[in-house]
N, C-alpha and C positions, 0 to 999 in steps of 0.2 A: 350751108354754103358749099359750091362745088369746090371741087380741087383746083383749078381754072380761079376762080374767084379771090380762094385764097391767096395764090402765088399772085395774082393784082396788088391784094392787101400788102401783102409782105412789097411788090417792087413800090408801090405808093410811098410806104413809110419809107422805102430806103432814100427815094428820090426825095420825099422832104425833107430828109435828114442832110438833103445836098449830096448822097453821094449816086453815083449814075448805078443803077439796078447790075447786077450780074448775077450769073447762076450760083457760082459760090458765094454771094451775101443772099440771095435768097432761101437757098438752100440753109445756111445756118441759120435765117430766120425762122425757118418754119420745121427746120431737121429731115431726117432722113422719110418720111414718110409717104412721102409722093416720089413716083415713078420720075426718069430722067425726063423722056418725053415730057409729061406735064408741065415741068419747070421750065423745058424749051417754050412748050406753046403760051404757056404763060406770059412768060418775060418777050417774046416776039410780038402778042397781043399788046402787051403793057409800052413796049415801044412803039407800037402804030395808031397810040391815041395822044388824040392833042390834048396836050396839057389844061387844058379848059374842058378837058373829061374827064381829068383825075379826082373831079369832088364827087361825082356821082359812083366811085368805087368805095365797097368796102374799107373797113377802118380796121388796122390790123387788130387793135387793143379787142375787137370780136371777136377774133380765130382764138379758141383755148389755146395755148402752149404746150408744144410737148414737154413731155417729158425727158430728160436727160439719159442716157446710157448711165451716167453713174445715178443716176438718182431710182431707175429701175435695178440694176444691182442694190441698191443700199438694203432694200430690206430683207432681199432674200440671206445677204450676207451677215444683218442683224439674227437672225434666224440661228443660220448653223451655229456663229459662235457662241449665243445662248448652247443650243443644242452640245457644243465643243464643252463646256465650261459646265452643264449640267452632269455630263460622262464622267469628267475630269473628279467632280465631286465624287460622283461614285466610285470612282475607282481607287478614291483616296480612301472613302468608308469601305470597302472590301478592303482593303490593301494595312487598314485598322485591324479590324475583324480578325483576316489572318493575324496579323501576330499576336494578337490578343488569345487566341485559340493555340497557336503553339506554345505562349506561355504555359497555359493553362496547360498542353499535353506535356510540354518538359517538366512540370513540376509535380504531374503524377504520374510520371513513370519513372520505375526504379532506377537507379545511375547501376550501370554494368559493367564491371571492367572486363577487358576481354579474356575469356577463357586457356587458361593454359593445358596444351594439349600435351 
């Protein structure tokens, strides 16, 4: 389906829904993915047919949906904080280790007191 086609779909559904098509309801119907231009030729197409043409357009429920700004962040962000929480671990098991290890050196080195000159 062209880009043209889609922006039909999307002013279709908005006009059955009763409300009068515009670039900003079109535009969140279908997201940021189509050029301005588009959406102008689109929606000035979609105005210049008589309503007794609108059943021979596409059905929006066919255009996949995009996807969300947040719903693209989501996993990269699942990601790092895995990634955060992984580190975190280890830095905890080093952070062990160390003082596990200077026990061990304080308890075998002799205690000195300091030397009277």
């Amino acid at each position: 389906m062209s880009p043209i086609e889609q922006v039909l779909a999307a002013a279709k559904s908005i006009a059955i829904n009763g409300h009068t098509p515009s670039l900003a309801l079109i535009k969140s119907r279908l997201g940021s993915r189509y050029p301005m231009p588009v959406l102008i030729q689109g929606l000035q197409q979609f105005k210049a047919l008589p309503k007794s043409e609108w059943q021979n357009l596409p059905e929006l429920s066919d255009i996949p949906t995009p996807e969300s700004p947040i719903d693209e962040l989501a996993s990269p962000i699942a990601q790092l904080q895995q990634q955060v929480d992984t580190m975190q671990q280890l830095i905890n098991q080093l952070n062990n280790r160390v003082n596990e290890l200077e026990q061990q050196v304080n308890q075998h080195l002799p205690t000195t007191s300091p030397k009277a000159e």
